[in-house]
C-alpha positions in Angstrom: 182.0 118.5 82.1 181.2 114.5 82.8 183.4 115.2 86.0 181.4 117.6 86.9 178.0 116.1 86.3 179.3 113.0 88.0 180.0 115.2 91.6 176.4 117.0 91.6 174.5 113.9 91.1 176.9 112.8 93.6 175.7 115.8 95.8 172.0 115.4 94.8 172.4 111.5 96.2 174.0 112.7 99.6 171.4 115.2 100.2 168.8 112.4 99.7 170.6 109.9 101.9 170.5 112.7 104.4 166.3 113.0 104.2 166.4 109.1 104.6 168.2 108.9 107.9 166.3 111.6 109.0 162.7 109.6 108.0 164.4 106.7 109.5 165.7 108.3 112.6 161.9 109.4 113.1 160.6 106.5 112.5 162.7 104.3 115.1 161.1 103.5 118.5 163.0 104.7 121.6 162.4 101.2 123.2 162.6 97.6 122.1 160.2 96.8 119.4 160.5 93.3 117.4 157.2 94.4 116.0 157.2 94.1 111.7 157.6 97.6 110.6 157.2 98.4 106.9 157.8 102.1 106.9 161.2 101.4 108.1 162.1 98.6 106.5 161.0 100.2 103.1 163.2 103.1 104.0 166.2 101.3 104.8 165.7 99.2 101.4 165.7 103.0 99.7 168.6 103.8 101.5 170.7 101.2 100.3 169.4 101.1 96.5 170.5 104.9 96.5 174.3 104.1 98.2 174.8 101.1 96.3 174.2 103.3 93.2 176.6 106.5 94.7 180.1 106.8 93.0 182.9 107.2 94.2 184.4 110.8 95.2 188.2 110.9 95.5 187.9 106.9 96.2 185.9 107.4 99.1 181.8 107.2 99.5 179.7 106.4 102.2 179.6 102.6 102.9 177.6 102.2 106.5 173.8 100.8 106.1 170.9 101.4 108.7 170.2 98.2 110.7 167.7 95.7 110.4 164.6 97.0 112.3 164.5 94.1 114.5 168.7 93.8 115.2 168.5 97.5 117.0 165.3 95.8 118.9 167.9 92.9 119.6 170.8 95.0 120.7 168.9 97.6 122.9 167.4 94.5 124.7 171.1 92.9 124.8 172.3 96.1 126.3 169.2 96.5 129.0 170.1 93.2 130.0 173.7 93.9 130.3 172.9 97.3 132.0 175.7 98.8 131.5 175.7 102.5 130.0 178.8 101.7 127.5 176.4 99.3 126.4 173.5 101.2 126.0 175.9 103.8 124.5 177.5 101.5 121.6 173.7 100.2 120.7 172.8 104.2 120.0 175.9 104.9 118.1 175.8 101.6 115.9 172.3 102.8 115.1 173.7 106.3 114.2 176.1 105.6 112.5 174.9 106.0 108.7 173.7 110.1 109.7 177.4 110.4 111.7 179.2 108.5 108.7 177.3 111.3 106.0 177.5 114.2 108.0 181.1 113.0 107.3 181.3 113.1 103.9 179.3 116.2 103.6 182.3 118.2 105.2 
């Protein structure tokens, strides 16, 4: 029975890391912004309280945290100056990364 409570609170935490990457996905600029940016920032902060506090399934759980707001402003402008589209490409998928790394875990 504790195994099994242990997996749905599991589940319950997944499904609310998945509503935070979507609010923080939304809440991302398509540009470079150093701007301060609570929202996000207070997101994030969510984000990692709730995987810090995830167990472990089989040994395994989620481990990848949204960046900083103002490193993804940093890399996009790092990769606009390098213009290269590889660049541009690793910038997006470094910043996706904790939605790709849970849709992961959720299959």
């Amino acid at each position: 029975m504790a195994a099994l409570e242990k997996f749905e609170a599991a589940e319950a935490n997944l499904a609310k890391l998945g509503a935070l990457c979507d609010e923080l996905a939304g809440l991302r600029p398509s540009g470079v912004n150093f701007g301060p940016f609570p929202e996000y920032e207070d997101r994030a902060r969510s984000y990692r309280l709730l995987l810090e506090a995830l167990p472990k399934i089989d040994g395994l759980k989620p481990t990848t945290e949204p960046p900083d707001f103002g490193d993804i402003a940093q890399n996009r402008l790092d990769a606009m100056e390098l213009d290269e589209p590889s660049a541009h490409r690793a910038v997006e998928d470094w910043i996706d990364e904790p939605d790709r790394e849970l849709r992961e875990k959720r299959t």
